[in-house]
VOVODO-639404 format. One line per 5 residues: number of its first residue (from 1); for each residue x, y, z of C-alpha. Coordinates in steps of 0.1 Angstrom, whole numbers, plus 5000, padded with zeros to 4 digits. Layout:
NUM> X/Y/Z; ...
END
This chain:
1> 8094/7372/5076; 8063/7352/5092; 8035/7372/5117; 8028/7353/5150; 7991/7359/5153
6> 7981/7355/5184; 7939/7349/5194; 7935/7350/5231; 7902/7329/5229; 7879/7315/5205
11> 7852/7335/5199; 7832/7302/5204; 7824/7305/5239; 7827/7268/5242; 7858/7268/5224
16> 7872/7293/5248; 7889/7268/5273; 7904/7245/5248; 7940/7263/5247; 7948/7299/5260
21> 7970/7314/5237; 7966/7301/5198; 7991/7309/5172; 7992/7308/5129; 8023/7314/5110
26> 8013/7330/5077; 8032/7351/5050; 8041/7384/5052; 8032/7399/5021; 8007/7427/5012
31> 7977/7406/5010; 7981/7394/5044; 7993/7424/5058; 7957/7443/5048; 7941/7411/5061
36> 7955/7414/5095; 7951/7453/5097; 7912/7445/5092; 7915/7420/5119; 7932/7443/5146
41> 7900/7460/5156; 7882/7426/5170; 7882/7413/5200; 7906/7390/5215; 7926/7396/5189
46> 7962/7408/5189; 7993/7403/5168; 8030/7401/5177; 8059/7406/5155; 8090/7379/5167
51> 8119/7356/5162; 8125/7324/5177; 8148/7337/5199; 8123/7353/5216; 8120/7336/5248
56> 8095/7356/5265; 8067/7344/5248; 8048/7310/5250; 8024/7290/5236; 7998/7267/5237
61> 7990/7255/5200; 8009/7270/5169; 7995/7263/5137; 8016/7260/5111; 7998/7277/5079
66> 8028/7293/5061; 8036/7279/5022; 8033/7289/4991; 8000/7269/4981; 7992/7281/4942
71> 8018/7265/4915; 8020/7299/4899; 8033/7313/4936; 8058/7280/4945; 8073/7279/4906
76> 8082/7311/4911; 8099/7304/4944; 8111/7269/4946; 8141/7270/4969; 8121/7294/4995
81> 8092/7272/4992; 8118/7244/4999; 8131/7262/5027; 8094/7276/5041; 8086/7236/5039
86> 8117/7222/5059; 8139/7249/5075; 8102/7270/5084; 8089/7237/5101; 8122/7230/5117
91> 8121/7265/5135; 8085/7260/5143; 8086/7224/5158; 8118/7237/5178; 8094/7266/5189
96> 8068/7239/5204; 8099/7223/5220; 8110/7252/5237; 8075/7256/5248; 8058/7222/5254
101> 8034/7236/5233; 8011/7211/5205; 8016/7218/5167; 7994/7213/5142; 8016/7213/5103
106> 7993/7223/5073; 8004/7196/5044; 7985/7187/5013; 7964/7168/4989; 7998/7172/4965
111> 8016/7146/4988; 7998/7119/4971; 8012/7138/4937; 7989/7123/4906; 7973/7095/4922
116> 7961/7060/4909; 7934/7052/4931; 7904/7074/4938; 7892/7086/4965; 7927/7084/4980
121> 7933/7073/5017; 7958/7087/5041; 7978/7053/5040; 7983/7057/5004; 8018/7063/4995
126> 8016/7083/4963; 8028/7090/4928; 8049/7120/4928; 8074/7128/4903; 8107/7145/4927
131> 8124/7156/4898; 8097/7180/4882; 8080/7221/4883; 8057/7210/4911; 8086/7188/4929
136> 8096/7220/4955; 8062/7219/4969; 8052/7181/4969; 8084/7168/4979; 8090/7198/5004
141> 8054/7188/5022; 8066/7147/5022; 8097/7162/5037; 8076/7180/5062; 8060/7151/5071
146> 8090/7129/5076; 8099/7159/5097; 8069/7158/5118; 8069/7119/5122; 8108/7124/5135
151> 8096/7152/5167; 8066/7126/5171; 8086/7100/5184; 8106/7117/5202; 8075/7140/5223
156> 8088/7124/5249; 8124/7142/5254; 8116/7167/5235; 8093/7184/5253; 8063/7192/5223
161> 8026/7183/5235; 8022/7167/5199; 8024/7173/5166; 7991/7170/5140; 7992/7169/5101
166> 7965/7178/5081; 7962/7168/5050; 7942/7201/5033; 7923/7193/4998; 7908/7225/4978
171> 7895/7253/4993; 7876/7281/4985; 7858/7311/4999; 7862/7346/5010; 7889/7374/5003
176> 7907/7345/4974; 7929/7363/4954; 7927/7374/4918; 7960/7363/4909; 7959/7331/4930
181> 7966/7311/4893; 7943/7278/4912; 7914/7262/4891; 7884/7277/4907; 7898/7314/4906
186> 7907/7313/4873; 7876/7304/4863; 7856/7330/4882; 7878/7355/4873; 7877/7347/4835
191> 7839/7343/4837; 7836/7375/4853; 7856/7395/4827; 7835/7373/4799; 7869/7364/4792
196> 7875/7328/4770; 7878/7304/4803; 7908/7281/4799; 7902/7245/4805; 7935/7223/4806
201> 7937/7190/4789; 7899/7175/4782; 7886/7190/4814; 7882/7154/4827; 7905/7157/4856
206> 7885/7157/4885; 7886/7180/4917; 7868/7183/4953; 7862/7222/4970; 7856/7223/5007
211> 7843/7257/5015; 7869/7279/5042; 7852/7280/5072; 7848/7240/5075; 7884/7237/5066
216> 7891/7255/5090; 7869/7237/5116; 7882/7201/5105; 7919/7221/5114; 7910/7230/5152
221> 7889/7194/5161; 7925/7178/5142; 7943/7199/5167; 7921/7192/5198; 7922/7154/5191
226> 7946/7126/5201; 7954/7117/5163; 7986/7115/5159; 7988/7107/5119; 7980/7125/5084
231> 7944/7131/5081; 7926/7144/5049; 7910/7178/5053; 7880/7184/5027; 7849/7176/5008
236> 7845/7144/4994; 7821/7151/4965; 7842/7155/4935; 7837/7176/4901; 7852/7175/4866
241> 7869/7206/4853; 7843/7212/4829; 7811/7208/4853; 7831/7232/4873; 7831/7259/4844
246> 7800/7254/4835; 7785/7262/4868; 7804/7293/4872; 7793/7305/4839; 7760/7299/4846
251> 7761/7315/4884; 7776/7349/4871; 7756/7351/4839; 7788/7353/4817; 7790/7350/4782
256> 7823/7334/4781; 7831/7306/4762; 7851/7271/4769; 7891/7272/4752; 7911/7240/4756
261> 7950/7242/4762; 7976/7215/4763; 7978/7197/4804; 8006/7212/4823; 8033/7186/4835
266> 8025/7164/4863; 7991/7180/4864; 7965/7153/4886; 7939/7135/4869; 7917/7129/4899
271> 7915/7149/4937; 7895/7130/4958; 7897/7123/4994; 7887/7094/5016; 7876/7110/5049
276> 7876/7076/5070; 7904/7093/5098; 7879/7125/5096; 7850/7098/5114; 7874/7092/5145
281> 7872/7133/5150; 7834/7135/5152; 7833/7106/5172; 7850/7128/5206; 7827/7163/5197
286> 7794/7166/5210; 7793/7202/5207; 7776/7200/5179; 7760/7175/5154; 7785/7168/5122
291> 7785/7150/5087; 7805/7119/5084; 7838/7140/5074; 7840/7153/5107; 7823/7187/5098
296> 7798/7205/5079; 7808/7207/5044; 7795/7226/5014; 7790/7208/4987; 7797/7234/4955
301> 7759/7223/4943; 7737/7231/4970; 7720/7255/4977; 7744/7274/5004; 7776/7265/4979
306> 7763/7283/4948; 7751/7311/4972; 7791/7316/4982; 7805/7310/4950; 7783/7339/4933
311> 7794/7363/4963; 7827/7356/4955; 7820/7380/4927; 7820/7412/4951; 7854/7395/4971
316> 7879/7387/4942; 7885/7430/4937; 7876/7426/4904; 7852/7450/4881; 7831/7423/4859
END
């Protein structure tokens, strides 16, 4: 089951003309659910239970946010992440068909599996192992892709304004989950709960974290653009595991200390993304004035980053 949310209008004022009716396919499960029941109060803001038989509604954009993301959450589902990857973007690009509406897929760093070159650009083919516990999600969002690239060429009998992919890297911020089993909540959580804090392999591998809200921005300038290939979606400063602990520890005040466990298979030695697509979208926007990446990023050591990763404290529902 997936909720249609639908948002009327931005509640950027000059955001408000880009596209009348906007629409994100997300999960229905308990988390989102209490998510959305917070939401219904606010303005231009509404939310519409359907199938794609429906053919009473249409749309303008649909963004397509619905996957498993966390390997703990996809390993435990690998044939419905499959499906949610291919059969879910199958129903949504036939959705943007029926309407002539412009789609905008959510894929992933994981495409590029564990990656020998750093930072890695969008024309870089990969290294992913198909035949392993983190295949149903990398392979299902290469499939995705291949999927996409297939309705792009053919916009012009099918009926779909266009189709974006977007490349997302890390993430952080707000309302994260506990249980979300991804580096950065781990972490927090175990620093929170002085708990030991779990570093696998030598805590060399490297990630980058792009805060929520500028993820988010990089998705609607993507989808307001005229690119029709992958672009990466994130911060390009990248941390080690360990420098990533340590900072936690020393932003909650915890007293836990540093265990090392044995590197999970396929697990990535280096995350980092080359933003040169990102320029191209912060070329067309004068709205307002943006980084090289297309959009204000947080880097996890300034001063606004380690203000937002210490409130995460009082939004992971924990008790330290």
């Amino acid at each position: 089951d997936y909720f249609m949310i639908n948002k009327e209008k931005f509640t950027n004022k000059k955001q408000s003309k880009i596209a009348k009716k906007i629409f994100s396919v997300a999960p229905s499960d308990d988390k989102t659910n209490k998510y959305i029941e917070e939401c219904l109060h606010k303005k231009h803001f509404s939310i519409k239970e359907i199938d794609r038989g429906n053919q009473e509604i249409k749309f303008d954009r649909i963004y397509n946010l619905a996957c498993p993301a966390s390997p703990p959450a996809y390993q435990k589902e690998p044939i419905s992440t499959i499906l949610t990857c291919t059969q879910g973007l199958y129903n949504m690009l036939e959705l943007a068909k029926y309407c002539g509406a412009r789609l905008l897929q959510t894929s992933t760093s994981e495409v590029y599996g564990d990656p020998d070159i750093s930072p890695q650009p969008e024309d870089y083919r990969g290294n992913v192992n198909c035949f392993g516990k983190r295949a149903c999600y990398d392979e299902g969002k290469r499939c995705a892709e291949a999927l996409c690239y297939e309705y792009s060429k053919l916009t012009h009998l099918t009926g779909i304004e266009g189709v974006r992919i977007a490349r997302i890297f890390n993430t952080y911020g707000r309302n994260m989950r506990p249980d979300d089993g991804r580096v950065l909540t781990n972490i927090i959580c175990q620093a929170l709960n002085n708990e030991p804090i779990t570093i696998y392999g030598d805590g060399k591998q490297t990630r980058s974290f792009c805060y929520v809200s500028d993820t988010v921005n990089g998705l609607i300038k993507l989808m307001e653009s005229n690119v029709l290939t992958p672009v990466n979606i994130g911060n390009p400063e990248e941390y080690t595991i360990i420098e990533m602990a340590e900072m936690i520890k020393k932003l909650t005040k915890s007293k836990s200390y540093i265990i090392y466990k044995d590197l999970p298979q396929d697990d990535h030695r280096e995350k980092c993304l080359d933003l040169h697509q990102c320029h191209d979208l912060s070329r067309h926007d004068n709205r307002r004035k943006y980084d090289a990446s297309g959009y204000h990023h947080r880097p996890c050591r300034n001063r606004n980053g380690q203000r937002k990763l210490s409130d995460l404290q009082k939004y992971l529902e924990l008790t330290p």
